[in-house]
N, C-alpha and C positions, 0 to 999 in steps of 0.2 A: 608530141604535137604542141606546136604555139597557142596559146591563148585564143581565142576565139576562129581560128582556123577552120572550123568544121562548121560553120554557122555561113548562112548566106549574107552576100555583100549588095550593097543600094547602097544611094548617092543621098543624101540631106538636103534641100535647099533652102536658103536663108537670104526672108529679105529685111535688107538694110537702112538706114534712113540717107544713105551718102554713100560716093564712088570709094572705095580702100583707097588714099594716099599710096606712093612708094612704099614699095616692101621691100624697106631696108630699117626697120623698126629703131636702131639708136638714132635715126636721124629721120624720122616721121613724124608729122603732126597732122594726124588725123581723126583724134581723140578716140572715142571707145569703137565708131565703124570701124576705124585700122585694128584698133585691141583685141576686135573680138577675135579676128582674123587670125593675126601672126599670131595668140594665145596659143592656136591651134599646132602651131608653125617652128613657135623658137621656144628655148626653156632659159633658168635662171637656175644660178647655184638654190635657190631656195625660192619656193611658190606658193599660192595660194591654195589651202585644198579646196577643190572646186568642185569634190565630189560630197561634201560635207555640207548639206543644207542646214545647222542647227549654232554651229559657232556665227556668232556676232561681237568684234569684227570676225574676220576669218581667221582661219587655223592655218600656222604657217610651216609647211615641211617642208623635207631636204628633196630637192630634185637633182640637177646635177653633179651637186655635191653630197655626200650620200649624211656627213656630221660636221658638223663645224665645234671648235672650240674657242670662248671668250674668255679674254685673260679678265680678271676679276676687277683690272681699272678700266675697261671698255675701251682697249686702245688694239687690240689684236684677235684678228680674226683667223682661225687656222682651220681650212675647209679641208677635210679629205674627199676625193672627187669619184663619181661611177665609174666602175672598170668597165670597158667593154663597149663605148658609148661610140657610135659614130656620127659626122653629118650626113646630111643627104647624099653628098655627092662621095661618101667614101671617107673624108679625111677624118682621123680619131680625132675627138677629143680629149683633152688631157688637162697639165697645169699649163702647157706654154700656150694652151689656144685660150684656157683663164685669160695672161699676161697680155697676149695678144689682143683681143679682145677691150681688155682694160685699158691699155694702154691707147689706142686710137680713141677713147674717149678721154682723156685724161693726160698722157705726156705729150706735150707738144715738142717735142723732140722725139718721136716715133716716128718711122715713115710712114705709117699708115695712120695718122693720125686727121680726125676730121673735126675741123671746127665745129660743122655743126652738130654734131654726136657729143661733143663737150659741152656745147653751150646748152643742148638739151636735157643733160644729165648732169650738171652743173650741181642740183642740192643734193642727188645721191653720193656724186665722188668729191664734190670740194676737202670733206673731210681726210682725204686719202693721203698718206704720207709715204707710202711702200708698198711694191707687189713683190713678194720675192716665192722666186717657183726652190720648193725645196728637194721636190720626184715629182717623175712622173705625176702621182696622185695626189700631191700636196701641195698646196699654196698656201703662203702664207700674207695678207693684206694687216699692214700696218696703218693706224689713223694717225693723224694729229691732235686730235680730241675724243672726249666720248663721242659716240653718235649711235643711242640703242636702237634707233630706227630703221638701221645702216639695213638688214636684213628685208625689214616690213618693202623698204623702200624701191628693191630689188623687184617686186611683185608687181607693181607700177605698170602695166602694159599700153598705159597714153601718158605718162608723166609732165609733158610730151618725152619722146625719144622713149625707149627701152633699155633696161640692166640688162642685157639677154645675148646668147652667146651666135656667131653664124662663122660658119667654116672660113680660117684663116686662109688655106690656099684661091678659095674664090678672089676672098678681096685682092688677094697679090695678084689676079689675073685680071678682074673685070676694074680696081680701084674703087676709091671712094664715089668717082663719077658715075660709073657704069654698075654699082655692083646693085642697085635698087631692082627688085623682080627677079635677080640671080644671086640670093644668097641663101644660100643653103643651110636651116636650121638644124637641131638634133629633136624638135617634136615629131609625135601621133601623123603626122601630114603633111605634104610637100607641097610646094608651088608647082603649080602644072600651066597655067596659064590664064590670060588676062581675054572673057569675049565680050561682045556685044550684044548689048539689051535694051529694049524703048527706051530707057531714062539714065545710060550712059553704059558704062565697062562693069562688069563683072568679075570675080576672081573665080577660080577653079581649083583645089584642093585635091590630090589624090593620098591614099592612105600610105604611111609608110612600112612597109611590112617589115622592116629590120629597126625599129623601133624598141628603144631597149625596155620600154614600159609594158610589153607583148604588144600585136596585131592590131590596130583600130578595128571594129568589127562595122565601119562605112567604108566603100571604096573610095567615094571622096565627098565631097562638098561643093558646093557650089553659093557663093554671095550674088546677091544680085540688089542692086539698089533703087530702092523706091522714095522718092524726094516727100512724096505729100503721106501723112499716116492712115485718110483715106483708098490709097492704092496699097500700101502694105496690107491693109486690112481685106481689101477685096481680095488682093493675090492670095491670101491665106484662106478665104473662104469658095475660090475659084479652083482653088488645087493647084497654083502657078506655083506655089514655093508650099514648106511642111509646115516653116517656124519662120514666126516672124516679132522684128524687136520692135520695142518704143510703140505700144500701139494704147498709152492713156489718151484720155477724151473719144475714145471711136466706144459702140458700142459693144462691150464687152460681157456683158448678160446675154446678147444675141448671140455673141461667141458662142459664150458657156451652154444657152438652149439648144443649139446646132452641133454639142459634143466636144468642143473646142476646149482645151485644158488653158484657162489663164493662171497665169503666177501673179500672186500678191510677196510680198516680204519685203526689207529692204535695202536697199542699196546706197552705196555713197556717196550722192551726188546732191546737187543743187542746182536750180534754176538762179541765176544772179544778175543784179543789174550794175555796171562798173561806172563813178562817176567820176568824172574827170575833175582833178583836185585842182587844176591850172584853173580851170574856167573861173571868171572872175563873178560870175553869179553862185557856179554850185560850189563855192570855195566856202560859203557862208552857211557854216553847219544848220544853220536855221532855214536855211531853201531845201536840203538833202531831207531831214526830220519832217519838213511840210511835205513832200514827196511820199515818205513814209505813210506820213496819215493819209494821204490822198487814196492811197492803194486800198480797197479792200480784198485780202489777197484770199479770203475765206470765199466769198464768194465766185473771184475767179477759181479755186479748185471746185466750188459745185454746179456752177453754171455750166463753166466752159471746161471744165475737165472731167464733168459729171462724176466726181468725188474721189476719180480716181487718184488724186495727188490730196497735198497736204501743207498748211501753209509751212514756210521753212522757221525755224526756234533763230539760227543762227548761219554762222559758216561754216560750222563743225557739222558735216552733212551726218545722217545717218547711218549704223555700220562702221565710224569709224572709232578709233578705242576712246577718245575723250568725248563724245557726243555726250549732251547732257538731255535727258527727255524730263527735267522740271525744270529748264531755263525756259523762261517765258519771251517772246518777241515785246520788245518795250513800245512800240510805237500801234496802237489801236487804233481803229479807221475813224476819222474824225475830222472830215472836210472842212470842218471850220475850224478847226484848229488851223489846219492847211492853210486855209486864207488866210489866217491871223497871222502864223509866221512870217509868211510870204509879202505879206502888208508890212509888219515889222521890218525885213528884212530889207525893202526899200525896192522890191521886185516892181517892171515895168511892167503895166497892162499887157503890152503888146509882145513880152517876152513869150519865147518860144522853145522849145528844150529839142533840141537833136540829139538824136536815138541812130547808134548804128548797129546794124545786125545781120544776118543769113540767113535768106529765107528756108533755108532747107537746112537738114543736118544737124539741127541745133536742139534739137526737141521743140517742137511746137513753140519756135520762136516768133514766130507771127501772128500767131494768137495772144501771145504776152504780150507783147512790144504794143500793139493795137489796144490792148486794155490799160498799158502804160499811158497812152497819149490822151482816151479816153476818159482817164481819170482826171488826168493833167487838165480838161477842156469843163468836166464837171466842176471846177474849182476856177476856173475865169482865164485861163490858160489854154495855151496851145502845145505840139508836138509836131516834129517833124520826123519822118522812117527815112534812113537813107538806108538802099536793102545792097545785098549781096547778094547773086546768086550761086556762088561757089562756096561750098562751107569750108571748105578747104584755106580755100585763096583768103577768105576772111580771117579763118584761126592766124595767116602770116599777119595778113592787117592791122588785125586786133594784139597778138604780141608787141607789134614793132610800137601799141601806145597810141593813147586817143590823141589824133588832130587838132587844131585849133577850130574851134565853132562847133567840135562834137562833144556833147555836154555828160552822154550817157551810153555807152556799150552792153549789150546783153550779153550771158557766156551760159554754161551749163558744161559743170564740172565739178570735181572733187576727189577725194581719194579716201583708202581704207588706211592710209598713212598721216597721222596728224601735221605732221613736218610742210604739208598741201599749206596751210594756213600759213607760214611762209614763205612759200614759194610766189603767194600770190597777193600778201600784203607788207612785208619786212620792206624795210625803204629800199635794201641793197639790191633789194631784186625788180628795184624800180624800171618798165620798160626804156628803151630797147634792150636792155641787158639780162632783163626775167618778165614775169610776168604781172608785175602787179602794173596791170595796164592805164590806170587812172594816176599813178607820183602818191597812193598815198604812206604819208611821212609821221610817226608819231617812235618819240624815244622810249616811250614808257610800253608800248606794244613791240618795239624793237629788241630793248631788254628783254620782255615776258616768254617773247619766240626763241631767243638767244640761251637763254635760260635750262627753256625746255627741251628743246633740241640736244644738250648736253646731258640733262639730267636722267641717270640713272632708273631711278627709283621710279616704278612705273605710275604709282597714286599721284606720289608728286609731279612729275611728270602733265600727268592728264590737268593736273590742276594749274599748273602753269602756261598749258594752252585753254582753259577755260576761263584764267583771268583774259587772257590775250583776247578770248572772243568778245566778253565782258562788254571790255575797253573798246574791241570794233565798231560794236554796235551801239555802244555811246558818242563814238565819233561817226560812223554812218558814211564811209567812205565806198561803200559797197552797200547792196540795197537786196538780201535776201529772199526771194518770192519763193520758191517749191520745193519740197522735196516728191519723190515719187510715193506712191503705195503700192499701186494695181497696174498691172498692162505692161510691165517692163518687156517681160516675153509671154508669148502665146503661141501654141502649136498644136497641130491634127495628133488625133489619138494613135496617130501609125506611128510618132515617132516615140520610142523606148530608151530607153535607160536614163534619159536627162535629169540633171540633177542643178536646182536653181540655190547657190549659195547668197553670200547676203556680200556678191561683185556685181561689176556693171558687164562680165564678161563668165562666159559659160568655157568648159572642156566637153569637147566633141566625143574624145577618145575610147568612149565606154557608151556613145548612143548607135540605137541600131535603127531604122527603118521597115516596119511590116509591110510591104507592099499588098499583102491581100485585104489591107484593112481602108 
């Protein structure tokens, strides 16, 4: 008898702060509302343990690669792969569905290759030099450089895009066009369908019972999305859904007096503000530093988030392996300093800073962005919100790179992979081409990430991204606000086995549902 077989089956429901993006994960950008989903969905040669609450960052084992071997210059990777592993829909996986796989993100001479699955996965595989399938259960991936992150980076479930594998016969039927909502993963749980709910599309999840991990012991899952954290919060307390994500600043002592299980620990993310390094005001590090003091970001987490966050150290969020928790944030609230710089700097009275953002989907981007302008108006100044209401359509917005006359972008992200701090300030990954959505440009940050990225040896390593933060925040091209504490997830005592690691994204595959409870 299978794994959980004899045990009764219930459905989980789970509400979300945003509608799942396309479930076609190397080519999604939907950040952690999609992650949490396809986690469930699709694997990686190697994953987060996610049933290990105690490693910080997390503990990294073989999934569908059962060992891998590094040749001692960090230039070859030789995975041996699960025997016996199928997709959804039937077809084995192997090494040629590896190749396959890799190759649509990666040769552009592949038939099945998708620009936008390359440009998404762009700092996991740039380093790639070779796939070569050697059997069935071997592959062998060649780099061009070190790159020891090459593994970590695999685990990535918003990166945007996904390292993660979905059945090669789909894509030859449905294409890179068609195949979004019909690609069939090798996880705990299949895509069953897409319904409707007050506040947009739903996803539906059913278990996979040929699941090479044994039986999920939920029949399925259900996502449902709640835009505002006051309705996630009633839903969870109405019995509309079991668990629900992102619910800092609501009242969560109420939770807890009503039986409700909150999770504190933490996770690797960041509240962040992106300034746009064209603008010919915020170009003048002494208007970005005035901004800094203007913030008091200690009291936005106790006022407005009733303590449940935390102000942010840096860009190295927490959870990930360089984080430093004795770097200090260099810039203390000090409004007249703010004036002083900003008088210095030659700033107009009647200047006004434009903020873009989404209102939903972003973590409590509304409530920041508002104490941004607030701040901005305590010190002789104005703000202007220009909103979004699609969090979606904004993450393309916000990629493709601030506008002209948009001075400041809000984002909320990070990773358990240090290499993130690249991806989102190195010049080369200047937008449209990556992410560092604001142009900013510095050689000596450039080297540091370059350095790191390469470097071996994991001490050094850490410390060659924590000069790199150092240096950020001396130049102030990005504008740190939160990290999380409390409220990540919260759920009814019915739901069992859950296990909250220290990711922005849980494994289902081992929770069960009491329905008598």
């Amino acid at each position: 008898m299978r794994k959980h077989e004899n045990l009764p089956k219930s459905t989980l429901r789970v509400a979300l702060d945003w509608e799942v993006d396309a479930i076609d994960p190397p080519t999604s950008f939907g950040g952690w509302t999609t992650g949490r989903v396809v986690q469930q969905v699709f694997e990686s040669l190697f994953e987060d343990d996610l049933e290990d609450e105690a490693a910080n960052p997390t503990r990294l084992i073989p999934a569908l690669a059962t060992s891998v071997e590094i040749s001692n210059d960090g230039l070859q990777y030789l995975f041996r792969l699960r025997d016996g592993v199928r997709f959804h829909d039937g077809c084995r996986f192997d090494a040629e569905a590896v190749r396959f796989n890799i190759e649509r993100m990666w040769n552009p001479q592949a038939p099945q290759y998708s620009p936008v699955a390359a440009d998404y996965n762009r700092i996991g595989l740039e380093a790639l030099k070779s796939v070569e399938v050697l059997d069935p259960l071997s592959i062998l991936m060649t780099l061009k450089e070190p790159f020891p992150e090459f593994l970590r980076y695999m685990t990535q479930e918003d990166a945007p895009g996904a390292h993660v594998y979905l059945s090669p016969h789909a894509l030859k039927i449905h294409g890179n066009a068609g195949i979004a909502d019909h690609a069939p993963g090798t996880g705990p749980f299949r895509f069953d369908r897409r319904f409707s709910t007050r506040f947009g599309s739903g996803v539906r999840l059913i278990g996979n019972n040929d699941y090479w991990g044994g039986v999920p012991r939920l029949d399925g899952i259900e996502f449902k999305p709640y835009p505002k954290s006051e309705d996630r919060y009633e839903a969870l307390l109405n019995g509309e859904v079991d668990l629900a994500y992102d619910l800092g600043g609501t009242d969560l002592d109420e939770l807890k007096r009503r039986g409700f299980v909150v999770v504190d620990g933490q996770v690797p993310h960041v509240w962040y503000f992106i300034f746009n390094m064209r603008d010919p005001v915020l170009c003048d590090v002494r208007v970005r530093h005035a901004i800094a003091h203007a913030l008091d970001r200690d009291v936005l987490c106790i006022d407005i988030f009733k303590g449940h966050t935390v102000a942010a150290s840096g860009m190295l969020p927490p959870a990930s392996p360089a984080f430093d928790s004795t770097y200090r944030f260099p810039y203390e609230y000090d409004p007249e300093r703010a004036r002083q710089l900003l008088k210095e700097a030659g700033v107009a009275s009647n200047w006004r800073l434009h903020i873009m953002s989404a209102k939903a989907g972003g973590g409590d981007t509304v409530r920041i962005c508002d104490y941004l302008a607030k701040s901005l108006e305590a010190v002789g100044y104005g703000a202007e919100i220009v909103w979004t209401e699609d969090w979606i359509s904004y993450c393309h917005q916000w990629r493709s790179g601030l506008s002209d006359g948009v001075g400041v972008s809000h984002m909320s992200w990070g990773m358990s992979c240090d290499v993130w701090l690249e991806q989102v300030l190195h010049s080369r990954n200047s937008s449209p081409h990556g992410f560092n959505a604001g142009y900013y440009s510095n050689p000596t940050v450039d080297d540091l990430l370059d350095n790191a990225r390469r470097t071996q040896d994991d001490l050094q390593r850490i410390q060659l991204y924590r000069q790199a933060n150092k240096q950020i925040l001396d130049d102030l091209p990005v504008l740190p606000i939160l990290n999380l504490r409390r409220g990540n997830v919260c759920y009814h005592p019915r739901v069992n086995g859950f296990r909250n690691p220290s990711q922005d994204w849980n494994s289902f595959k081992n929770v069960w549902v009491d329905t008598n409870i």
